[in-house]
TIVEXGU-131609 format. One line per 5 residues: number of its first residue (from 1); their letters; for each residue x, y, z of C-alpha. Coordinates in pm, whole numbers, plus 50000, padded with zeros to 5 digits. Each point is the difference from the previous one (the first is absolute). Example, Ala and Ser with C-alpha at 12.3 -4.5 7.8 and 13.67 -1.06 7.14 Angstrom:
1 = as = 51230,49550,50780  50137,50344,49934 $
END
This chain:
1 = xxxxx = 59163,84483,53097  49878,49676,50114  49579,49975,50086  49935,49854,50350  49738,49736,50012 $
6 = xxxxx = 49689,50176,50114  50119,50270,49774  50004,49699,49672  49657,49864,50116  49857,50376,50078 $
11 = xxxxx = 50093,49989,49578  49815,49754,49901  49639,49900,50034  49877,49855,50303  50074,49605,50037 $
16 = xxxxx = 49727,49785,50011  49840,49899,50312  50100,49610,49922  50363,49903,49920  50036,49664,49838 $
21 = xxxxx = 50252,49759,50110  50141,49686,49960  49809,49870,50278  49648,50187,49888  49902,50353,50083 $
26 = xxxxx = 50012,50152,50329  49827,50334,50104  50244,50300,50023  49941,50300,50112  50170,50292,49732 $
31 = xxxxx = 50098,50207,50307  50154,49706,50178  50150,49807,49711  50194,50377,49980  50093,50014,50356 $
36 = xxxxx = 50131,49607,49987  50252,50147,49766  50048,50340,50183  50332,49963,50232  49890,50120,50370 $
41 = xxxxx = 49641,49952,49950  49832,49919,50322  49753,49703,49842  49847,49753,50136  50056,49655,49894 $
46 = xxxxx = 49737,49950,49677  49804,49676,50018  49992,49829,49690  49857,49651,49982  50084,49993,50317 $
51 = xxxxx = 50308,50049,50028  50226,50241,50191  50354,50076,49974  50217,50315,49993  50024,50285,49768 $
56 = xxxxx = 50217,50027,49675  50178,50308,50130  50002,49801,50315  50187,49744,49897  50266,50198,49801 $
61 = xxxxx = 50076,50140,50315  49989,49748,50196  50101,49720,49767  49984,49608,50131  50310,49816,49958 $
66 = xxxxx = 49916,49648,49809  50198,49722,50028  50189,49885,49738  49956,49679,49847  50314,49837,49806 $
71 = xxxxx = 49921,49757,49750  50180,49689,50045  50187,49904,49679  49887,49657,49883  50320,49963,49841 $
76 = xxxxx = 50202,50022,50360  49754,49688,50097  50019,49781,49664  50210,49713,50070  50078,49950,49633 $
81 = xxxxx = 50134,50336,49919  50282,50008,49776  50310,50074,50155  50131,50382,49943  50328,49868,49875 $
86 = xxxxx = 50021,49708,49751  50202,49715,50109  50370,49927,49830  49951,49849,49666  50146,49661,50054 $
91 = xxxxx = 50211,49896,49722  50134,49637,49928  50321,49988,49905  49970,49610,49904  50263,49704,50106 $
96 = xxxxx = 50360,50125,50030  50170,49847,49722  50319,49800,50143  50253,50208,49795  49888,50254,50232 $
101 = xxxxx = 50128,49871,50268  50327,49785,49850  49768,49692,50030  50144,49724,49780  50341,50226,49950 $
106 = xxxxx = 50275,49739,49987  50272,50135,50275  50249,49884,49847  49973,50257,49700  50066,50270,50218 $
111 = xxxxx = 50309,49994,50232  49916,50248,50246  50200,50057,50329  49850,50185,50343  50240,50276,50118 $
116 = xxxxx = 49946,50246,50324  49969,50304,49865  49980,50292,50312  49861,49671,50191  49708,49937,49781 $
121 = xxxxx = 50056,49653,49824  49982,50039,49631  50025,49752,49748  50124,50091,49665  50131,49880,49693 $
126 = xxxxx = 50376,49852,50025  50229,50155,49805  50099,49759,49668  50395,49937,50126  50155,50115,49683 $
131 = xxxxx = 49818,50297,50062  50153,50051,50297  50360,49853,49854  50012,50310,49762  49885,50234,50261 $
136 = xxxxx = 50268,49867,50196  50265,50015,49759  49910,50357,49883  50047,50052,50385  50353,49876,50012 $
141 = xxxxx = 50146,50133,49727  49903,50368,50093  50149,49934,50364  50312,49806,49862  50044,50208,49707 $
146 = xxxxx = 50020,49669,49777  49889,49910,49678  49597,49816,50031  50140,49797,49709  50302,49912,50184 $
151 = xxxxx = 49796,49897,50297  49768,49775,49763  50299,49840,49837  50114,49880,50375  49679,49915,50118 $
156 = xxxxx = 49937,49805,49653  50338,49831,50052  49936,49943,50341  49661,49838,50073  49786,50081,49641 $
161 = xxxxx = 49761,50203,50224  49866,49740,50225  49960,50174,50347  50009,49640,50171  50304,49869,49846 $
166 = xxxxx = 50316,49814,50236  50291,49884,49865  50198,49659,50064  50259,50238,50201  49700,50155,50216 $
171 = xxxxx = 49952,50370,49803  49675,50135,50009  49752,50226,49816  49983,50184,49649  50411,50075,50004 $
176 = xxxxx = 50104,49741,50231  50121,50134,50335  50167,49772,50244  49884,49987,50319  50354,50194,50162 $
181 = xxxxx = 49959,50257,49743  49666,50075,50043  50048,50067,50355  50280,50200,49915  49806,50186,49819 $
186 = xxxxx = 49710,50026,50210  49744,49769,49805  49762,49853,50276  49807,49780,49709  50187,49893,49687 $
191 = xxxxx = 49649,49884,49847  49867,50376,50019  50010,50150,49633  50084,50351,50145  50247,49898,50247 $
196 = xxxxx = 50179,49740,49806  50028,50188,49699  50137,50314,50216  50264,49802,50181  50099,49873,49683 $
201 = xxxxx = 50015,50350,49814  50192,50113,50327  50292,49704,49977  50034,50086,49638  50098,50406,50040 $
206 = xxxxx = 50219,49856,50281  50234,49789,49752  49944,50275,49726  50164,50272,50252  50268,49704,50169 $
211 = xxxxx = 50079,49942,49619  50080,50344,49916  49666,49985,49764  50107,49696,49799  49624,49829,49895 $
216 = xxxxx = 50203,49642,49934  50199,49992,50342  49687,50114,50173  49783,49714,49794  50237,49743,50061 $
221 = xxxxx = 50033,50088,50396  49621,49970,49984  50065,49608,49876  50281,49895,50184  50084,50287,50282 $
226 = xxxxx = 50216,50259,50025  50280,49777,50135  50004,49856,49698  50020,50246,49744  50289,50192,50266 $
231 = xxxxx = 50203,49698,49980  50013,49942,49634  50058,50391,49920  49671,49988,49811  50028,49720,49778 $
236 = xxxxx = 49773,49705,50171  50091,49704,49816  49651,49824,50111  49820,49897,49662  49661,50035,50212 $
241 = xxxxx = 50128,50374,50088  50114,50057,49659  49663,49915,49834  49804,50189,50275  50157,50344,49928 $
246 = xxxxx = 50013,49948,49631  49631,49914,50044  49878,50314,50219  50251,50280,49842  49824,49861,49639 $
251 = xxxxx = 49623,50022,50122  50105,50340,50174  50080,50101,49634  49695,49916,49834  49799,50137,50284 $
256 = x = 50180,50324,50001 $
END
């Protein structure tokens, strides 16, 4: 059980009549220096030095509310504080090198074309032509179930793959369409690989099925028309004709 405090000082010997303090010694009372402590005691203020003031149990009742002081950081008012967050390391990257950007890149190494492409302008490589000549021709002979060699015989015979090429009677393109046949047959530009060689692929099957399937009627229409070959059963006597089939039906061979 806990001691109360007269009961811890009625337990010891009696205190001295002079208490030393910080501030010197001041004359207390053993009685009163009890009561000061003693909750409820009715005690008048001691004079000590002079000086008055309330009661330790007093005050615990009754305690008085201090203000508080806050300590102003002298961080918050440096003006050379160092920011929380260091800034972005800042990196140089150096000159940019003009084969970044295609500085000094000849143009005419590269043939490039610009295309719409869902309405966005892109520019791309063009296509090498006898890229597109083989595509082409690969095209053809699935859709005109004929021979690719057969088709690079007559286009060999024809213009020797230039795309550009006219001849002295006005035929056009890689095999040669005159202007009447091409409309005939639907071919808006005889200079366009795809379309030229297409038209072309397209006359051919037609002589093949008017000639009951024979390859040399059907080449030698392609030369000199179908007129022709109706009204001599067959048998063009052209020498020009003659060495055109023989030509084409013997490149078709090797090819095949």
């Amino acid at each position: 059980m806990a001691l109360k405090i007269p009961d811890y000082f009625a337990s010891v010997r009696p205190l001295e009549n002079r208490i030393s303090g910080r501030h010197g010694t001041a004359p207390v009372a053993d009685g009163a220096f009890i009561r000061l402590l003693t909750p409820g005691g009715d005690v008048e203020p001691v004079e000590a030095s002079g000086c008055t003031g309330l009661t330790i149990a007093d005050y615990l009742a009754r305690p008085v509310a201090c203000p508080v002081v806050r300590l102003k950081s002298p961080v918050a008012d440096s003006q050379t504080e160092a920011p929380l967050t260091a800034p972005a390391e800042v990196v140089d990257a150096g000159p940019v090198l003009p084969q970044e950007i295609g500085a000094g890149e000849d143009p005419g190494k590269i043939d490039t074309e610009t295309r719409q492409v869902e309405g966005v302008a892109v520019t791309a490589p063009v296509d090498d032509p006898q890229d597109i000549i083989d595509r082409c021709v690969a095209g053809a002979s699935r859709k005109y179930r004929l021979p690719e060699g057969l088709l690079r015989a007559v286009i060999r015979a024809e213009s020797n793959f230039d795309p550009q090429a006219v001849s002295p009677a006005g035929a056009r393109g890689l095999m040669q369409l005159m202007p009447a046949t091409a409309k005939e047959l639907g071919v808006v530009d005889s200079f366009d690989i795809e379309q030229n060689i297409d038209g072309g692929a397209s006359y051919l099957r037609q002589m093949l099925d008017r000639f009951g399937g024979s390859l040399k009627s059907a080449l030698a229409a392609y030369n000199a028309g179908p007129g022709t070959v109706e009204r001599y059963r067959g048998r063009v006597p052209y020498a020009e004709t003659v060495r055109y089939v023989a030509r084409v039906m013997a490149d078709a061979r090797r090819a095949a």
